[in-house]
C-alpha positions in Angstrom: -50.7 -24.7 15.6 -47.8 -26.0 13.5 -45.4 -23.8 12.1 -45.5 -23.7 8.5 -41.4 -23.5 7.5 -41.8 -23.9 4.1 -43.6 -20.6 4.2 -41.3 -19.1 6.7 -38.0 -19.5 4.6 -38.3 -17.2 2.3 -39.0 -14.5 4.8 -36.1 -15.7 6.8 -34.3 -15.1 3.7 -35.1 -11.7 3.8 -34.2 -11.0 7.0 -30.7 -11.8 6.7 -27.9 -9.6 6.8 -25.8 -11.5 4.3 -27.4 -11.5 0.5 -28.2 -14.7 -1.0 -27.7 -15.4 -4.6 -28.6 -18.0 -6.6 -27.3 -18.3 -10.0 -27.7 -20.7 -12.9 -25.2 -22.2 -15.0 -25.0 -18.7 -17.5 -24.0 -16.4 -14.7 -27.9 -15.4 -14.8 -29.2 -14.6 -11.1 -33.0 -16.0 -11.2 -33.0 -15.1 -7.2 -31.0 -12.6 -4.8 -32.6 -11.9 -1.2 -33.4 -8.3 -0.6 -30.3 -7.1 1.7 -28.4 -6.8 -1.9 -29.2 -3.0 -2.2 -27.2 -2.3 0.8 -24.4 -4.3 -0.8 -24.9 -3.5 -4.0 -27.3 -0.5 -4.5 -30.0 -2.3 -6.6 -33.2 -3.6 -5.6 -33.8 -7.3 -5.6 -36.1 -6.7 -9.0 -33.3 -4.4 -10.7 -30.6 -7.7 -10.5 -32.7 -10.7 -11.1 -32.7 -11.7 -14.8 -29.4 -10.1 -15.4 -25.6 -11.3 -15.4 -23.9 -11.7 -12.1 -20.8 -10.8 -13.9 -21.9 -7.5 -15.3 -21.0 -6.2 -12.0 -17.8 -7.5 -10.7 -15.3 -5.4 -11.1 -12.8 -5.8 -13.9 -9.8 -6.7 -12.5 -11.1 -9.6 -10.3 -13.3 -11.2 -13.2 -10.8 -13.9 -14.5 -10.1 -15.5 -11.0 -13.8 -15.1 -9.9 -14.5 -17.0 -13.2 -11.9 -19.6 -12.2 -13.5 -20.1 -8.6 -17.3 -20.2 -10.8 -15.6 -22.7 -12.9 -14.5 -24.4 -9.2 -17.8 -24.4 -7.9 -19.4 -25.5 -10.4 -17.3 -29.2 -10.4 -18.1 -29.3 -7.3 -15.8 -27.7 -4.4 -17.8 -25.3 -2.6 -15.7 -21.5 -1.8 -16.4 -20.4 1.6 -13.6 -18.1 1.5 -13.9 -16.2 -2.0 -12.9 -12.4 -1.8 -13.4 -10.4 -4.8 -14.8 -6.9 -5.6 -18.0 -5.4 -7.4 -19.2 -2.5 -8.2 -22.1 -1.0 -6.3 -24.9 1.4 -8.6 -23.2 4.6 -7.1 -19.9 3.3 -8.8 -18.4 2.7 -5.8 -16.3 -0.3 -4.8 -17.3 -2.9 -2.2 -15.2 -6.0 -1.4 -17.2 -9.3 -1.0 -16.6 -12.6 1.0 -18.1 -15.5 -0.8 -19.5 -18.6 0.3 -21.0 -20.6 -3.0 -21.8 -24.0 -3.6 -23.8 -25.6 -6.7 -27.1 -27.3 -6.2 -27.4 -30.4 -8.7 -30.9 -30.3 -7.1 -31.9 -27.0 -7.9 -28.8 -26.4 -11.2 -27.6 -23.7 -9.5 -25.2 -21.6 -7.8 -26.2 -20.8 -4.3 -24.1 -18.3 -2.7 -23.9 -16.0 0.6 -22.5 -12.9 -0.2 -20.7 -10.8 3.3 -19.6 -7.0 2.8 -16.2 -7.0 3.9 -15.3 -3.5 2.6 -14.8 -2.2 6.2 -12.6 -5.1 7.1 -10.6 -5.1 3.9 -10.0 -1.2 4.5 -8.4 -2.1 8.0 -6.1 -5.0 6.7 -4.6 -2.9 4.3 -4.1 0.2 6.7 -2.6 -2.7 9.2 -0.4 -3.9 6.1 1.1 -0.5 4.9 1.4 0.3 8.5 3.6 -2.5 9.1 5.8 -1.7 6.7 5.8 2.5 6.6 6.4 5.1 9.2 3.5 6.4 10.7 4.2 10.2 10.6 5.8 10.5 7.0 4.3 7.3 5.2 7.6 7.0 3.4 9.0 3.3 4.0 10.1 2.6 7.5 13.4 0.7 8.0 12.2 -2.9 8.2 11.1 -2.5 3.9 13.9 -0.8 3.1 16.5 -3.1 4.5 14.3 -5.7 2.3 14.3 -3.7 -0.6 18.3 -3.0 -0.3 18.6 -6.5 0.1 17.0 -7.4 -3.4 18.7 -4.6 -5.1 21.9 -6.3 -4.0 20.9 -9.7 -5.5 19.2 -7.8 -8.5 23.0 -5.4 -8.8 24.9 -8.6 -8.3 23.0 -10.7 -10.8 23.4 -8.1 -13.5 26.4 -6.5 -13.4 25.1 -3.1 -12.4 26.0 -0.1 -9.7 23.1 1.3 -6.6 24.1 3.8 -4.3 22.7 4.3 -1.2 22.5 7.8 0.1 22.0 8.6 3.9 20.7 12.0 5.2 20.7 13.1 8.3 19.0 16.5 9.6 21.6 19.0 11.0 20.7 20.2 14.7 17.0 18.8 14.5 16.9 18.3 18.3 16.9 22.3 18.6 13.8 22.5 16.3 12.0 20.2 18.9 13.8 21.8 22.1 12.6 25.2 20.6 9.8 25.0 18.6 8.1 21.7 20.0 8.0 17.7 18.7 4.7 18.7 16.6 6.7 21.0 14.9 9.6 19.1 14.3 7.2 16.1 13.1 5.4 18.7 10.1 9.7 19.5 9.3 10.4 16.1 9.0 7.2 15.2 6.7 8.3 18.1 4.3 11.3 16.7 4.0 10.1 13.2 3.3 8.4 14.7 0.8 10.9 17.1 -0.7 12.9 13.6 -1.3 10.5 12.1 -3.0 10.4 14.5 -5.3 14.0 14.5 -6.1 13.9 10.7 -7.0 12.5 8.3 -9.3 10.0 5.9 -9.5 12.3 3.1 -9.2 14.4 4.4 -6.1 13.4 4.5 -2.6 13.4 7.1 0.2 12.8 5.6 3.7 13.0 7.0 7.0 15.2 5.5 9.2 14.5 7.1 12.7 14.5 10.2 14.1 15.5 12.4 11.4 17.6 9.8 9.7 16.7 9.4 5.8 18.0 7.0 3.2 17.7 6.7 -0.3 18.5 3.5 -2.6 19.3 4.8 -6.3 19.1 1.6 -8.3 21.0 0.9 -12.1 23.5 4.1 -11.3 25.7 5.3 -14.4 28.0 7.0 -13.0 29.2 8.7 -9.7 28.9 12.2 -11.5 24.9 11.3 -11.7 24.8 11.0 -8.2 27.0 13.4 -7.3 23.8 15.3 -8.7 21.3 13.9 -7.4 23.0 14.7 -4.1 23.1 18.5 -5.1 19.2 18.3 -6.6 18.2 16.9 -3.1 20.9 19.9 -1.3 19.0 22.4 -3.3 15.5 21.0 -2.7 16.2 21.0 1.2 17.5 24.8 1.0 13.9 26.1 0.0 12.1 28.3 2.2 9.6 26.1 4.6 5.8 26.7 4.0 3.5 29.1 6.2 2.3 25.6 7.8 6.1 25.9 9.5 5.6 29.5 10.8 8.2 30.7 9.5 11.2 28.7 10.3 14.3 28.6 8.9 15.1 25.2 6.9 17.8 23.0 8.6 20.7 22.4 6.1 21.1 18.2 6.4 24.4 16.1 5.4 24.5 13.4 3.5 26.4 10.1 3.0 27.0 8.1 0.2 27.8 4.5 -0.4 28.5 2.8 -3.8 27.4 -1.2 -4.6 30.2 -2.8 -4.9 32.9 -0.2 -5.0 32.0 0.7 -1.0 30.5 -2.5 0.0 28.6 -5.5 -1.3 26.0 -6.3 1.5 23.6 -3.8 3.5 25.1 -3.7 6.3 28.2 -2.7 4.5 26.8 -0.4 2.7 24.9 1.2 5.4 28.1 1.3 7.4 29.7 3.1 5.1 27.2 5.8 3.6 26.8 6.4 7.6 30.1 7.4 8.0 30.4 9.4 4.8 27.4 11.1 6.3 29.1 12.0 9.6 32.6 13.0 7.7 30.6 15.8 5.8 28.9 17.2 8.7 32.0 17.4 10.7 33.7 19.1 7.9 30.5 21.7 8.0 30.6 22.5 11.1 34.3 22.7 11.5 33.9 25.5 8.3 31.6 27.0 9.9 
C-alpha cells in the first residue's frame, strides 16, 4: 500500500525537535509545530494568531527586524541568533534558519534552542580572558586594556597610574595553612580591590599573588597617593571566619605614572614593579 506523504508531513512536523514557524508578512504566525512549548512555554494554540514579535526580547528586536526585513527580499538566514522570552519569563537564545515562501507568502522558519550552547561560549569567552580562581581580569586583558589607556592618555593629554601589589610572605600561607587556603586569601583580596576602585579602573591578577591596578584620567599624585592608603587600609581588615582565623598578610605596592615614569606598558610595568620591590625591602629592613 502506498504511503500517503502528504498526510504524513504534518505529523513529521510534529515530531521534530526543532519548532517550525511560519509567518506571514505582519509578523502574524498562522502555523508553529508543537515542540514550541519546550522552547517557548506555550502551546501551539496559545501562539498561533498572535505576533511573532511580541515575544522577542527587547534588545534584539531592531536587528531581528532587519534580518525579517532580509528575508523577506529574498536572502534566506540560516545563521540568525537572537533571544525571546519563554512564558516563565525566562530567556532562551534561538538559532534561526528562515526563508520566505512566494508560494505560500510566508516566512518559513526552523527555530534551534541554543541556550545551553550560548551559556558555554560565554563561560569559554570570559574564561579566556579572566583568572579562574578570582574572576578579576587575567594578564592577557589587562595588558590590552593598558595598552588602550596609553593611546586613550596619549591622545588626550591626560595622566593613568598603574599600581602593582604584591602579597607579602604568601608562600608561608600555602606552606602552613595549605594552597586552598591561600586560593580563598587571594580571592578576598581580589575582592577587597575591587572595592577600593572605580568603575572605570581595572584590578587584574597577574599571577601568583601578583595584583595590578590601572587608575585612568588621574588628577594628581596626592589622589593616588590615597588610593594607595584606601587599598593599605582595606587589606589591614581582619579576614572572615571563612579564613579560620588567620592573620591578614600586609602586601606592598608599586606605583608607576603615564608619562612621568614611562609611556608604554612594558615601561610602566617595569617600573611600578620595581617601586613595588623598593617598598617591601624598606618594610622588612624596618622591621
Amino acid at each position: 500500500m502506498p504511503v500517503d506523504l502528504h498526510a504524513l508531513y504534518p505529523k513529521l512536523i510534529h515530531l521534530m525537535l526543532d519548532t517550525v514557524f511560519v509567518v506571514d508578512s505582519e509578523n502574524l504566525i498562522v502555523f508553529v509545530s508543537d515542540a514550541c512549548e519546550a522552547l517557548l512555554g506555550y502551546r501551539a494554540d496559545e501562539l498561533t494568531g498572535t505576533l511573532i514579535t511580541d515575544y522577542m526580547h527587547p534588545e534584539d528586536l531592531a536587528r531581528t527586524r532587519a534580518s525579517i526585513v532580509r528575508v523577506m527580499n529574498g536572502k534566506p538566514h540560516v545563521d540568525f541568533r537572537n533571544r525571546y522570552l519563554r512564558k516563565d519569563g525566562s530567556v532562551v537564545h534561538i538559532l534561526w534558519a528562515a526563508f520566505w515562501s512566494e508560494e505560500v507568502g510566508a516566512r518559513i522558519g526552523v527555530a534551534r534552542d541554543v541556550t545551553a550552547l550560548t551559556q558555554a561560549e560565554e563561560e569559554l569567552r570570559f574564561l579566556a580572558h579572566h583568572d579562574s580562581l578570582t574572576a578579576l581580569t587575567n594578564r592577557s586583558l589587562f595588558n590590552d586594556r593598558l595598552d588602550a589607556a596609553l593611546q586613550a592618555a596619549e591622545r588626550h593629554d591626560t595622566t593613568l597610574a598603574l599600581l602593582f601589589l604584591d602579597v607579602n610572605d604568601f608562600k608561608g600561607i600555602n606552606d602552613v595553612h595549605g594552597h586552598a587556603m591561600g586560593d580563598r586569601v587571594l580571592c578576598v583580596i581580589a575582592r577587597r580591590l575591587e572595592r577600593c576602585v572605580r568603575g572605570t579602573d581595572l584590578v587584574a591578577r597577574m599571577g601568583g599573588d601578583e595584583f595590578t591596578v590601572l587608575l585612568t584620567d588621574v588628577q594628581s599624585q596626592s589622589a593616588v597617593a590615597g588610593k594607595v592608603e584606601q587599598i593599605l587600609a582595606a587589606m589591614a581588615e581582619p579576614l572572615g571566619a571563612e579564613c579560620g582565623g588567620l592573620k591578614m598578610p600586609s602586601c606592598s605596592i608599586g606605583v608607576a605614572f603615564y608619562p612621568a615614569d614611562g609611556e608604554d606598558a612594558d615601561s610602566l610595568l617595569s617600573h611600578a614593579d620595581g617601586e613595588m620591590y623598593r617598598v617591601k625591602r624598606q618594610r622588612f629592613a624596618t622591621e
